[in-house]
C-alpha positions as CSV (number, residue, x, y, z in Angstrom):
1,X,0.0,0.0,0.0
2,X,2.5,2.5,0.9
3,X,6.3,3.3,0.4
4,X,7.9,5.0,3.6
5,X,5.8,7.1,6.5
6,X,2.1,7.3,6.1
7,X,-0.7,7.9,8.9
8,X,-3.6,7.2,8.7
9,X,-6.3,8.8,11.7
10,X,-9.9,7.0,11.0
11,X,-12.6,10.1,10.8
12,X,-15.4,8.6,10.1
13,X,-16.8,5.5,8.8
14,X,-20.0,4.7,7.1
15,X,-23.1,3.5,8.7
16,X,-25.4,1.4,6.7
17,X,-26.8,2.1,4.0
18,X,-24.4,4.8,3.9
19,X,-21.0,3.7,1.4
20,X,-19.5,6.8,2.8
21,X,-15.7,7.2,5.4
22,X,-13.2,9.5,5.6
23,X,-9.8,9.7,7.1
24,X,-7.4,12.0,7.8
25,X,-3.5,10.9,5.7
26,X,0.1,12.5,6.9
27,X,2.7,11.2,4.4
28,X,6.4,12.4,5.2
29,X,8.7,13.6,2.7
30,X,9.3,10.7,-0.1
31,X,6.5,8.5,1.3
32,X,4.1,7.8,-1.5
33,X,1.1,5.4,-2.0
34,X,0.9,2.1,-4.4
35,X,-0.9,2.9,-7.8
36,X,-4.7,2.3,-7.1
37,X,-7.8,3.1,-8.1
38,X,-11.1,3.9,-6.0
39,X,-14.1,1.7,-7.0
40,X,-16.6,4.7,-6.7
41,X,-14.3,7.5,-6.8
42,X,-12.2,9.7,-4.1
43,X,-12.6,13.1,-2.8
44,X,-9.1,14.5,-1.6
45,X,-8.7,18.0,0.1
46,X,-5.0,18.7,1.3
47,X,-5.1,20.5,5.0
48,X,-1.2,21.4,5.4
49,X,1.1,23.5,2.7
50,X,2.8,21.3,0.8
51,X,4.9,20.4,-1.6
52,X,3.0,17.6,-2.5
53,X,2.5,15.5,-5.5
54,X,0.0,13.2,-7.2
55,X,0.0,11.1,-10.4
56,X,-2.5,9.9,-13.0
57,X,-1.6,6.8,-15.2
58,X,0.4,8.5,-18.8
59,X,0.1,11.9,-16.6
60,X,2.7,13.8,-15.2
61,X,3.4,14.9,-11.5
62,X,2.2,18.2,-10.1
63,X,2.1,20.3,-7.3
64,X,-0.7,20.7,-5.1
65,X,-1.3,23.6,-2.4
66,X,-3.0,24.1,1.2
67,X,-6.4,23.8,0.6
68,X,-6.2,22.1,-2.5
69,X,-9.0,19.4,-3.7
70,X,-9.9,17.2,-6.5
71,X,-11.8,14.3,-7.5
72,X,-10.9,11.3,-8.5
73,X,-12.7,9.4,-11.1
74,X,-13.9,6.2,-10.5
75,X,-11.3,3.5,-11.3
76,X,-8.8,6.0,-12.0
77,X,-4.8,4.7,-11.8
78,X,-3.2,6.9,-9.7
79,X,-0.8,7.1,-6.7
80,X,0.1,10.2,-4.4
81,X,3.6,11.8,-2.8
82,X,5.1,14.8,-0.9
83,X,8.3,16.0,-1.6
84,X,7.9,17.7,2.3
85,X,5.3,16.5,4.4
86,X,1.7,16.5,3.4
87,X,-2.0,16.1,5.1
88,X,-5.3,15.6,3.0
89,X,-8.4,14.5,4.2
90,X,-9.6,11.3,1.6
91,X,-12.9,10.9,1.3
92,X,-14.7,7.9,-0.3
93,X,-17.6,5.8,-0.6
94,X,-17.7,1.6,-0.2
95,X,-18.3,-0.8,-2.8
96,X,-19.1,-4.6,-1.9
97,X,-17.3,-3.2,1.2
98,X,-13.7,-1.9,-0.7
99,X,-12.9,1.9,-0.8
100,X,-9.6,1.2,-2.7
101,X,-8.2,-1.6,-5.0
102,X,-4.3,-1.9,-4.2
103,X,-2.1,-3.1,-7.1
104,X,1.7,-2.8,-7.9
105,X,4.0,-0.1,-5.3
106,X,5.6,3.0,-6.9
107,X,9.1,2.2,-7.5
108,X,12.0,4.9,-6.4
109,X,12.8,5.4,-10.3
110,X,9.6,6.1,-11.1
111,X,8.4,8.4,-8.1
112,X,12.1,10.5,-9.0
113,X,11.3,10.6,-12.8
114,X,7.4,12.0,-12.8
């Protein structure tokens, strides 16, 4: 799931019939997540100044500021970064009880080169 030093502090989880949790994600500087996609989607919205980074599948890296958000498409590839250390709030909804669908990890050549 992740490369280096990520938190993760639980907000909130959903109830039934709600599909909806959230948590609160700290990476430190270089720690980065495995590519992934979200079965219904992700809301992200960065809480600390950053230098932080995030990557789409044939996309190229990008900065992101305090206060920053975005959503993800469903099933889109993508993995996130800092260069210095980052918070954002993730926000996503359940489906047949998975938020996120793991595969392959970021490797150091490729987190250096996007």
């Amino acid at each position: 799931m992740f490369t280096g030093t990520v938190r993760i502090d639980p907000l909130f989880s959903a109830r039934e019939p709600a599909r909806a949790s959230a948590g609160s994600v700290t990476f430190e500087p270089g720690a980065r997540t495995a590519w992934h996609t979200h079965p219904l989607g992700q809301m992200l919205i960065v809480t600390a100044v950053s230098a932080g980074r995030k990557s789409r599948a044939a996309r190229s890296r990008r900065s992101i500021p305090a206060m920053w958000s975005a959503s993800l498409q469903v099933r889109a590839l993508a993995w996130c970064g800092p260069t210095t250390a980052v918070t954002h709030i993730a926000i996503q909804e359940a489906l047949d009880g998975k938020v996120v669908d793991w595969m392959e990890k970021v490797s150091d050549e490729q987190y250096r080169k996007i």
